[in-house]
N, C-alpha and C positions, 0 to 999 in steps of 0.2 A: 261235199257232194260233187261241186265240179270240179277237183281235182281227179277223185276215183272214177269219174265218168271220162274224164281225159287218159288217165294212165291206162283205165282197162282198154279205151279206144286204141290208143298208142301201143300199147303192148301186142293186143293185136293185129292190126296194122302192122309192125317190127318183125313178128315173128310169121305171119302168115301169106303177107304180099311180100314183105325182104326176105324171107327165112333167115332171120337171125339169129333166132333158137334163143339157147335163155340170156342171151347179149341183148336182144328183142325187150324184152319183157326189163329187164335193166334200166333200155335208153326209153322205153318208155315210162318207164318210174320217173327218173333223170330231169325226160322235156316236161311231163306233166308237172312235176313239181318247181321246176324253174321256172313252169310259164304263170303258175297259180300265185306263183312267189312273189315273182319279179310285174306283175301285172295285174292281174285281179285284186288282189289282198291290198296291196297301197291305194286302188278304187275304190273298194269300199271301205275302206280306213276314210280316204279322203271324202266320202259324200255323207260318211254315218257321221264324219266330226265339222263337214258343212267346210270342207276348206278346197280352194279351187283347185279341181287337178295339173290346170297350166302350170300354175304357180305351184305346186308340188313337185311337177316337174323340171321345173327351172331351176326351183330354190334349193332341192335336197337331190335329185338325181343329177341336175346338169354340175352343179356343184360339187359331189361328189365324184363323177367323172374327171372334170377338171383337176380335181385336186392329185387323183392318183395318176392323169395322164403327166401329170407335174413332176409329181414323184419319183415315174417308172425313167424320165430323165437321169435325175441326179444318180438313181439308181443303176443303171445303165453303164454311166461314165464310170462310177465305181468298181464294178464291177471288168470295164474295161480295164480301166488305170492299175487294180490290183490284183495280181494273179492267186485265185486262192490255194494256197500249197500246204495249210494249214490252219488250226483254229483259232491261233492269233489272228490271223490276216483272215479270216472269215468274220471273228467278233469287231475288224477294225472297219471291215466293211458295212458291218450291222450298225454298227456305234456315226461312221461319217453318215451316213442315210438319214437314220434318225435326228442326226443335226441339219439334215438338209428337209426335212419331214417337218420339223418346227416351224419355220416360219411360215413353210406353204399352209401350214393347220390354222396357224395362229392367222393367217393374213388372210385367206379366204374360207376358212370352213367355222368360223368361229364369229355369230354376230358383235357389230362395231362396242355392245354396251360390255361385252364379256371381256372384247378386247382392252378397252379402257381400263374396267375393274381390275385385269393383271397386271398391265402398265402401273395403273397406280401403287400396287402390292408392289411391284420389281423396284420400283423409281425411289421408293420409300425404305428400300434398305440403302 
């Protein structure tokens, strides 16, 4: 319900004060749904399952932020360092990333008991 009361809000608003015409009615599909997504829905996730929203948003959004703002690094210089001229050098780009992708996962997006239980598994071969 408060998504459709947002987008029809939004829609109008888009098309009738912006004249956006049916771009209008789009970006307000778009915000309405990213803000219901991205904000209400993990609220009441977190209050129906009793868990604190600080720490929701510290422990899964800040963390997840971090993780990719990590990422978009390694990603970056890659992308610098190789120029893509084709789909070797496109899947070699894919493939360095994802090795650079591991340990940022392993080392912060992944609790310390999960961490251990692979360590154990890896150390054991």
């Amino acid at each position: 319900m408060i998504e459709a009361g947002l987008n029809l809000g939004l829609s109008l608003l888009f098309v009738f004060i912006f004249d956006w015409g049916f771009a209008g009615v789009a970006a307000g599909t778009l915000v309405s749904l990213f803000m219901v997504r991205t904000f209400v829905q993990p609220w009441y996730a977190c209050r129906k399952a009793r868990i604190a929203w600080r720490g929701f948003l510290v422990n899964v959004v800040g963390l997840g932020l971090l993780g990719g703002a990590l990422f978009a690094i390694p990603c970056l210089a890659v992308r610098h360092m190789l120029q893509t001229d084709s789909w070797v050098i496109f899947w070699l780009q894919v493939a360095l990333a994802l090795a650079a992708y591991c340990p940022i996962a392993l080392w912060l997006l992944l609790p310390a008991g999960d961490r251990k239980r692979l360590w154990a598994l890896f150390s054991a071969w």
